[in-house]
DSSP file (Angstrom, degrees, kcal/mol; ACC not computed):
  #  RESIDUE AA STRUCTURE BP1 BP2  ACC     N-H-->O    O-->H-N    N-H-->O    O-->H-N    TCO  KAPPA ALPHA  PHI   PSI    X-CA   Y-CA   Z-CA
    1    1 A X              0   0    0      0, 0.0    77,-0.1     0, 0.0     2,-0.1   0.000 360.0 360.0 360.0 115.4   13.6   13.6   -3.7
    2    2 A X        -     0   0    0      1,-0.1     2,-0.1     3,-0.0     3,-0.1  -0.429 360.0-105.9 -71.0 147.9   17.2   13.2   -2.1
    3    3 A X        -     0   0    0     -2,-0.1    57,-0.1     1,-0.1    -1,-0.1  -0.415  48.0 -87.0 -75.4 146.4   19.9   10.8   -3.3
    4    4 A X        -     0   0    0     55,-0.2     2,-0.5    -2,-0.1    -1,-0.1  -0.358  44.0-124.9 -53.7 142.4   20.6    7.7   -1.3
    5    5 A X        -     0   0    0     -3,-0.1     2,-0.3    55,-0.0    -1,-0.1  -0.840  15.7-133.6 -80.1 103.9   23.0    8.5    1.2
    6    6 A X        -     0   0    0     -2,-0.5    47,-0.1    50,-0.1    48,-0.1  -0.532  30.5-115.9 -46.2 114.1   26.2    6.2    1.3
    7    7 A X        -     0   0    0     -2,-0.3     2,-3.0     1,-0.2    -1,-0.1  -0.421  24.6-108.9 -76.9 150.2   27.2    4.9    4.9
    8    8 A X        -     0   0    0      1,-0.1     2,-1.0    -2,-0.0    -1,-0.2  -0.540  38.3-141.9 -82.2  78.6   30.0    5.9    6.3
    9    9 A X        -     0   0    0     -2,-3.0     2,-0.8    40,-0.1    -1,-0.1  -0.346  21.9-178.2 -52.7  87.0   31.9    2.8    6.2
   10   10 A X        -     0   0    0     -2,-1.0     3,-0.1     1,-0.1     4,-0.1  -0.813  15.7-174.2 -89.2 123.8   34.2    1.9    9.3
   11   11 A X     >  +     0   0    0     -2,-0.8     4,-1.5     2,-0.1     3,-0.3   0.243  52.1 105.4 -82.1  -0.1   36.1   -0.9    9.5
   12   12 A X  H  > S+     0   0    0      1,-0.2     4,-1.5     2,-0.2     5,-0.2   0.842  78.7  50.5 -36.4 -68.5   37.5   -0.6   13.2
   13   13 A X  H  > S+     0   0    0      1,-0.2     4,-1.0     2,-0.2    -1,-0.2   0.834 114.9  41.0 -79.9 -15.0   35.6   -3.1   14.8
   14   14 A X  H  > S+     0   0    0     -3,-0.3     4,-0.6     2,-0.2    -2,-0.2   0.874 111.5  51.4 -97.6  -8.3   36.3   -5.8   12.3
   15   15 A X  H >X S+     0   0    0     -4,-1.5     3,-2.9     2,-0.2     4,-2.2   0.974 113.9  53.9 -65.8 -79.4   40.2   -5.1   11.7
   16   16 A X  H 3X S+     0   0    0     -4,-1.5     4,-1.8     1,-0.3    -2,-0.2   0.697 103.7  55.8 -32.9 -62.6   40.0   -5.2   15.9
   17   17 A X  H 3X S+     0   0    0     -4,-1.0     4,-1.7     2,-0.3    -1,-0.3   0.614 114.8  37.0 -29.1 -46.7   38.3   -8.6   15.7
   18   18 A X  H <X S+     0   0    0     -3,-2.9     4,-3.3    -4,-0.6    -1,-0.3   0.801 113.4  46.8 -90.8 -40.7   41.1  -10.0   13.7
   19   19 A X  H  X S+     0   0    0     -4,-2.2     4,-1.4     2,-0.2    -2,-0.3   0.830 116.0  49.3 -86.8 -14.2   43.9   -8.8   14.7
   20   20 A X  H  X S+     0   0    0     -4,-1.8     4,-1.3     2,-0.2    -3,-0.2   0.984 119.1  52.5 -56.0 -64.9   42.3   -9.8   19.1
   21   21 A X  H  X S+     0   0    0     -4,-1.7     4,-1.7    14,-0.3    -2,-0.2   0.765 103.8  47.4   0.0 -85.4   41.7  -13.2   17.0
   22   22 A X  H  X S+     0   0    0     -4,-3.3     4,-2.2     1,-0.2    -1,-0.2   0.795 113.9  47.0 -67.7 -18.0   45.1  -13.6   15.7
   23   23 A X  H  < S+     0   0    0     -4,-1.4     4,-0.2    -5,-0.2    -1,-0.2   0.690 108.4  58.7 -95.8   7.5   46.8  -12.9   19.2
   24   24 A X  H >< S+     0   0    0     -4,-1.3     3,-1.2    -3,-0.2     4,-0.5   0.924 103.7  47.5 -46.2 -58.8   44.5  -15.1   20.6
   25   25 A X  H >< S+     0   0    0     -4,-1.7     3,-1.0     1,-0.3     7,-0.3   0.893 105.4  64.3 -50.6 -55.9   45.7  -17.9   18.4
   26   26 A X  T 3< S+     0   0    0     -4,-2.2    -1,-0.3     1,-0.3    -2,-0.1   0.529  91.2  62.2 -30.0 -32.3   49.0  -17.0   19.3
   27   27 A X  T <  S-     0   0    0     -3,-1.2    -1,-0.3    -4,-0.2    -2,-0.2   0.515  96.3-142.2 -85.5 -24.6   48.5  -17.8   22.7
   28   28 A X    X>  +     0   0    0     -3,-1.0     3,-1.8    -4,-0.5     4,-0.8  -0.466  54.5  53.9  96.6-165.5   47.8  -21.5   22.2
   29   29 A X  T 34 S-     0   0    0      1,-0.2     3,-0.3     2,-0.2    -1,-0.1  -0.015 118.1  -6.6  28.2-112.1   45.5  -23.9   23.9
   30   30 A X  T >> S+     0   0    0      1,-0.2     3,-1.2     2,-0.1     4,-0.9   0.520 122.1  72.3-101.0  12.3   42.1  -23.3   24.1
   31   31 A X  H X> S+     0   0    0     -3,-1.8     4,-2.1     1,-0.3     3,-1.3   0.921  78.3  77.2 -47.0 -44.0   42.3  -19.6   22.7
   32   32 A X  H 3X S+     0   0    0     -4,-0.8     4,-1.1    -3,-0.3    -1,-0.3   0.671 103.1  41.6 -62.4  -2.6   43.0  -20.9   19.0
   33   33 A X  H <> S+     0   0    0     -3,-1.2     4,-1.0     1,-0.2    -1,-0.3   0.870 118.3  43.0 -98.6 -19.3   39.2  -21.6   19.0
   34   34 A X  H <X S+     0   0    0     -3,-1.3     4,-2.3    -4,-0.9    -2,-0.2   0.587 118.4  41.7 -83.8 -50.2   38.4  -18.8   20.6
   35   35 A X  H  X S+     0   0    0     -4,-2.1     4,-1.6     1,-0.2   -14,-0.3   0.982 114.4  53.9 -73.4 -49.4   40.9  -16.5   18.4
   36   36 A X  H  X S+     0   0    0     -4,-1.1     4,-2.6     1,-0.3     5,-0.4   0.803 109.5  52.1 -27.6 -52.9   39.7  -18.7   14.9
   37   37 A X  H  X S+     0   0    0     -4,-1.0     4,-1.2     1,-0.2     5,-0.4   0.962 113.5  42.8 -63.4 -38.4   35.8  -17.6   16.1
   38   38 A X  H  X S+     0   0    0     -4,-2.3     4,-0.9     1,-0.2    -1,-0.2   0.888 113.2  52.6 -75.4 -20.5   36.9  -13.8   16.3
   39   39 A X  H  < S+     0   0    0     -4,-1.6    -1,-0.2     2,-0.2    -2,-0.2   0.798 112.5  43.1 -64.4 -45.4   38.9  -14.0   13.1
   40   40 A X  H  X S+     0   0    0     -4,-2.6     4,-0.7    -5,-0.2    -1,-0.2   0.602 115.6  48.7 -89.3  -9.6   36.0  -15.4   11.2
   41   41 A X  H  X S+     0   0    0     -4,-1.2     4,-0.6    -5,-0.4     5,-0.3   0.798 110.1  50.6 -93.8 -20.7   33.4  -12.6   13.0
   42   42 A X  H  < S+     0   0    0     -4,-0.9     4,-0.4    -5,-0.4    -1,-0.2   0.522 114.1  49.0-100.8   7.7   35.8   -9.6   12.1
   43   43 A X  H  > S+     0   0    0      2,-0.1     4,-1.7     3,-0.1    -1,-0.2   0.650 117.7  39.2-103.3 -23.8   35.7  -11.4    8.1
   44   44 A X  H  X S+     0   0    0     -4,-0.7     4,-0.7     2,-0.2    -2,-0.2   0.339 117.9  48.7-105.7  17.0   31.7  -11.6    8.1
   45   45 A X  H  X S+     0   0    0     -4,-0.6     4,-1.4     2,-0.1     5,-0.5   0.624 109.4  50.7 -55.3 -80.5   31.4   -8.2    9.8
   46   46 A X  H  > S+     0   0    0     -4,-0.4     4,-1.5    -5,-0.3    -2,-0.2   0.792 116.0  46.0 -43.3 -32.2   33.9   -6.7    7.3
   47   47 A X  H  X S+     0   0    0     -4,-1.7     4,-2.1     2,-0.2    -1,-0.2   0.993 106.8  55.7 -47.3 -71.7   31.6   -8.3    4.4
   48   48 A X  H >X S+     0   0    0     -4,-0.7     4,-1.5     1,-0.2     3,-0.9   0.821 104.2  49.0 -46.7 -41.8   28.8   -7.3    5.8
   49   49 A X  H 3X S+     0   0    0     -4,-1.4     4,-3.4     1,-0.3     5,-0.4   0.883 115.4  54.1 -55.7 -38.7   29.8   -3.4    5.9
   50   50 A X  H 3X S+     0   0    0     -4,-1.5     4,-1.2    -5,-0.5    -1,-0.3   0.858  98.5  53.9 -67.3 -30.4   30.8   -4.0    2.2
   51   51 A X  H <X S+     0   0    0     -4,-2.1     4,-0.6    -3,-0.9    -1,-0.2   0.704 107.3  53.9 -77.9 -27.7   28.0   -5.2    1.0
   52   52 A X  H >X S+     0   0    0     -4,-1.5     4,-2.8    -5,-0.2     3,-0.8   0.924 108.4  49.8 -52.0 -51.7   26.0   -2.1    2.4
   53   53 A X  H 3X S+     0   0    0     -4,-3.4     4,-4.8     1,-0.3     5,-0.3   0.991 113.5  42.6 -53.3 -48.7   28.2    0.3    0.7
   54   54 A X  H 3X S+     0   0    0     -4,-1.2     4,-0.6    -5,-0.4    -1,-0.3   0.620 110.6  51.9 -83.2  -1.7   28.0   -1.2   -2.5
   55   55 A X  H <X S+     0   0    0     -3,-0.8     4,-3.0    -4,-0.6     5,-0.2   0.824 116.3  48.3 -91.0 -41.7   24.2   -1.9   -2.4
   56   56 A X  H  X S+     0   0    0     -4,-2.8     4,-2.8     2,-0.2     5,-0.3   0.967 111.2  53.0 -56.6 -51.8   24.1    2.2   -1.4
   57   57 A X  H  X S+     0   0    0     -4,-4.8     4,-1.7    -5,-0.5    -1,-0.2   0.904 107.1  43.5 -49.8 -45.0   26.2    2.7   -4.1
   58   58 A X  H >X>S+     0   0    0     -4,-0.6     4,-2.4    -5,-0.3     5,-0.7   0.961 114.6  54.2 -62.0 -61.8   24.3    1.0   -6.8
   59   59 A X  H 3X5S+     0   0    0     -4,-3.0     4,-1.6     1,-0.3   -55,-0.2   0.884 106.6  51.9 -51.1 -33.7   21.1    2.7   -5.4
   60   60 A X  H 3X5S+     0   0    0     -4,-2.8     4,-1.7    -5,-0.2    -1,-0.3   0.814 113.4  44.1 -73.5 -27.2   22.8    6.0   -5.7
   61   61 A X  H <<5S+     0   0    0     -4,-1.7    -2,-0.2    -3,-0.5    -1,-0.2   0.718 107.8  53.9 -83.3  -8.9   23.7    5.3   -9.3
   62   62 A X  H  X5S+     0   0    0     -4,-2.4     4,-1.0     2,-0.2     3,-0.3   0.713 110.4  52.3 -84.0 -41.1   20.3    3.9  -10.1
   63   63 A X  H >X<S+     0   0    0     -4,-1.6     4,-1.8    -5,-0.7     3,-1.1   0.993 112.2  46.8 -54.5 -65.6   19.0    7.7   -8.5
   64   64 A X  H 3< S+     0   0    0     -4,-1.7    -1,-0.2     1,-0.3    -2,-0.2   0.612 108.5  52.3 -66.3 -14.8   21.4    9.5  -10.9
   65   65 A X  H 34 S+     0   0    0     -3,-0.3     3,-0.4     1,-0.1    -1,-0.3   0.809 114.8  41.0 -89.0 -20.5   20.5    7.6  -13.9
   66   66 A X  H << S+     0   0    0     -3,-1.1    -2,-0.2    -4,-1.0     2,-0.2   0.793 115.5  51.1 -77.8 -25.5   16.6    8.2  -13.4
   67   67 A X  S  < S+     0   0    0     -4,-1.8     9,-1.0     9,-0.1     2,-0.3  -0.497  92.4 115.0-128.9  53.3   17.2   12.0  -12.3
   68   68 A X  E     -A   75   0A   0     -3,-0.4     2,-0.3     7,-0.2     7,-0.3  -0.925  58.5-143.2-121.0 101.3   19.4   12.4  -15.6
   69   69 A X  E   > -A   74   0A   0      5,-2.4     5,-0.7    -2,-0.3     4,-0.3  -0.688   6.7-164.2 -78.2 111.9   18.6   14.7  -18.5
   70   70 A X  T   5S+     0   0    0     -2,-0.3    -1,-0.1     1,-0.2     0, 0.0   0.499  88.2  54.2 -89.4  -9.3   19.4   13.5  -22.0
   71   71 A X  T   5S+     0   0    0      3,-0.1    -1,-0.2     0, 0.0    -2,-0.1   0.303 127.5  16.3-104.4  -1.5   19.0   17.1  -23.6
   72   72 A X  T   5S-     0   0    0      2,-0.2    -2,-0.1     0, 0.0    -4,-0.0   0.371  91.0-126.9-122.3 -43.7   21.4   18.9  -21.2
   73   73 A X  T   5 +     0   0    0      1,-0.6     2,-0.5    -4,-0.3    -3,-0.1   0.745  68.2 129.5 109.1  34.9   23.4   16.1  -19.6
   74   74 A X  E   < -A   69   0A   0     -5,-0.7    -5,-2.4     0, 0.0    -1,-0.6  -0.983  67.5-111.4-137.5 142.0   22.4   17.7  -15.7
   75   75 A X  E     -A   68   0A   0     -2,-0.5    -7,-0.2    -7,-0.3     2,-0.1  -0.411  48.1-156.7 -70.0 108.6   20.8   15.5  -12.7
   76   76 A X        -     0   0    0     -9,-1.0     2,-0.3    -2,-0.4    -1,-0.1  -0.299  21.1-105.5 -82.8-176.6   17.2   17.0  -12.5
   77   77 A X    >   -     0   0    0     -2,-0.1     3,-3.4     1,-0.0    -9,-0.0  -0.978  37.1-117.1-113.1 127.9   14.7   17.1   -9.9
   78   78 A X  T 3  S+     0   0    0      1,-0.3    -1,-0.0    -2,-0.3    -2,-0.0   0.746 114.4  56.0 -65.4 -20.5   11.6   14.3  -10.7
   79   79 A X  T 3  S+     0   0    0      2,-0.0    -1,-0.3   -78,-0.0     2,-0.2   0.175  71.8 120.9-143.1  80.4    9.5   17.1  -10.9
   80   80 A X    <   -     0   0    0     -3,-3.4     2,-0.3     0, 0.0    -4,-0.0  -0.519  42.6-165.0 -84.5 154.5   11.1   19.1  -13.3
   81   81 A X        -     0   0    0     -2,-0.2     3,-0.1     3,-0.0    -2,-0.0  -0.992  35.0-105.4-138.4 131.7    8.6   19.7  -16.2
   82   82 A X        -     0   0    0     -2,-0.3     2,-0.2     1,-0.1     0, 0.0  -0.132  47.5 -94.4 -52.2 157.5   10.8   21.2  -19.7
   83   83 A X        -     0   0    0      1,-0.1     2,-0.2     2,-0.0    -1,-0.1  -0.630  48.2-124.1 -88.4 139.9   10.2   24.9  -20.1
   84   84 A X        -     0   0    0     -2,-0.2     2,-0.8    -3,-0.1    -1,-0.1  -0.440  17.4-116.2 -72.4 169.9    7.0   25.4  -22.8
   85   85 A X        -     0   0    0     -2,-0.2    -1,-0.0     2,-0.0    -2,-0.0  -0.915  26.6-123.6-114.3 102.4    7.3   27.4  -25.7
   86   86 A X              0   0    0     -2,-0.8     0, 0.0     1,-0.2     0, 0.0  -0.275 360.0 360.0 -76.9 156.0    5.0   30.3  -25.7
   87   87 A X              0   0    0      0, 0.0    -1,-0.2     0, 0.0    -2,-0.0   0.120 360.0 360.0-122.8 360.0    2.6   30.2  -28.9
């Protein structure tokens, strides 16, 4: 079983969004509504990407706690079995 993979969080397209946005605004008339909509998509974009990472993050620490050995202190494999003790 592999650990959750973290996405490779770019921020590009919603930093672009805001900053088109704010020289939209800049420009006046009917832009500010125009720049205001791109300003508020490049904040709920940038959310969204944050709220993936950090639910991947949690999942990956929720892996690592389950696939955690309290007699050595090493990330196991789920089916690792403790060595027996020939008798």
């Amino acid at each position: 079983m592999q650990p959750p993979e973290i996405p490779n969080a770019k921020y590009t397209w919603p930093v672009g969004l805001i900053v088109v946005g704010g020289l939209a605004i800049t420009q006046g008339g009917g832009a500010i509504a125009l720049g205001a909509l791109l300003i508020a998509a490049g904040i709920v974009m940038a959310a969204a990407i944050r709220n993936q990472v950090e639910a991947a993050e949690a999942a990956l620490a929720e892996w690592k706690k389950s696939h955690w050995c309290i007699g050595c202190s090493n990330i196991r494999e789920p089916d690792w079995r403790p060595p027996t003790e020939a008798a």
